[in-house]
C-alpha positions as CSV (number, residue, x, y, z in Angstrom):
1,X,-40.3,39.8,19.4
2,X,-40.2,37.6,16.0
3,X,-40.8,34.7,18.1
4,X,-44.3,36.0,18.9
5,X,-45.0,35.7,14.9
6,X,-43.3,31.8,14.5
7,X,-44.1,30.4,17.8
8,X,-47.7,29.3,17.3
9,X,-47.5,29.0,13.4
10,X,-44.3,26.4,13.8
11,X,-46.2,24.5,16.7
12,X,-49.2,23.7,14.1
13,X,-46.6,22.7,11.3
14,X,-46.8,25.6,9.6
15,X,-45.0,28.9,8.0
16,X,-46.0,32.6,9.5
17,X,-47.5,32.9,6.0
18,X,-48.7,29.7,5.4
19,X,-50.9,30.5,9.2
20,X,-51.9,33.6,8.1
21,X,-53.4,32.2,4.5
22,X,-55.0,29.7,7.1
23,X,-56.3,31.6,9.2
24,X,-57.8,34.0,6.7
25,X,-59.6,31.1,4.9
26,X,-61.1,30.3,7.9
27,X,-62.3,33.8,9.0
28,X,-63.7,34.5,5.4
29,X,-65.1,30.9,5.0
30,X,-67.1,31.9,8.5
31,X,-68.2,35.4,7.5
32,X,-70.0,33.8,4.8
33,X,-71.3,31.7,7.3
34,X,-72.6,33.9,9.3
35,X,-74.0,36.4,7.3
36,X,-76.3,33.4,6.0
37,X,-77.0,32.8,9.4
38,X,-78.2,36.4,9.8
39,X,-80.2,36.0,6.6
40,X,-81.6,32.8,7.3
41,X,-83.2,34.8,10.4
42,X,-84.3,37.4,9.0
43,X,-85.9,35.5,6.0
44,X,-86.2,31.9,6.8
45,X,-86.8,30.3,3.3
46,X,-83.6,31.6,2.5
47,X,-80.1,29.9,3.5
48,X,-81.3,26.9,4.8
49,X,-78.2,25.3,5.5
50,X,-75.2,27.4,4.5
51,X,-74.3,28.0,8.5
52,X,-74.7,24.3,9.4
53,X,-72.7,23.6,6.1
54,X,-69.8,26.1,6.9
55,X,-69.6,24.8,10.4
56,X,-69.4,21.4,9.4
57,X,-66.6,22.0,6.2
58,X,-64.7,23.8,8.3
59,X,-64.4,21.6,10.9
60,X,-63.7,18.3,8.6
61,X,-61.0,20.5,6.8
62,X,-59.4,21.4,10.1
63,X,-59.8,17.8,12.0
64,X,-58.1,15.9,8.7
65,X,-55.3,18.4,8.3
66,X,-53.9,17.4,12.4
67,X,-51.2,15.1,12.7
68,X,-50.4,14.2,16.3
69,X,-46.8,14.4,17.3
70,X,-44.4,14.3,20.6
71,X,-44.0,17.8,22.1
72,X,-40.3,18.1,24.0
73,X,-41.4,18.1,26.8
74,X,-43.0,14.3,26.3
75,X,-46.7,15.3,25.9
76,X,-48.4,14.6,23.2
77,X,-49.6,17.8,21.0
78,X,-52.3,18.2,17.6
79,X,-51.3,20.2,15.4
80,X,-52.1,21.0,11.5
81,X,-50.5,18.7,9.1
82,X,-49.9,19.0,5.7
């Protein structure tokens, strides 16, 4: 059962808690995101670019934090960095 918490987190380079403060930054940094998104619709002079912005932060932060490294079974695996 404890290898269900480590598995994924150790296959991205990283600590249970160290994935979990990860993966919490992302979630919040995209619920900020989004609800601009849902403001920008509703008024469109507002927001103009916070959803684009988000998407694209978050994806530069996640794209420079891979290293690529051998898996064991030869193939080759991305995973977070540090």
């Amino acid at each position: 059962m404890l290898r269900r918490f480590t598995e994924h987190p150790a296959s991205v380079n990283e600590t249970y808690f160290q994935h979990m403060g990860m993966a919490f930054g992302f979630g919040g940094r995209m619920l900020v995101g989004s609800i601009a998104c849902f403001l920008h619709g509703l008024f469109p002079w507002l927001c103009l670019t916070r959803g684009s912005d988000t998407v694209r932060a978050l994806h530069h932060r996640m794209v420079t934090h891979r290293t690529v490294r051998p898996s064991k079974d030869g193939a080759t695996v991305v995973a977070a960095g540090d």
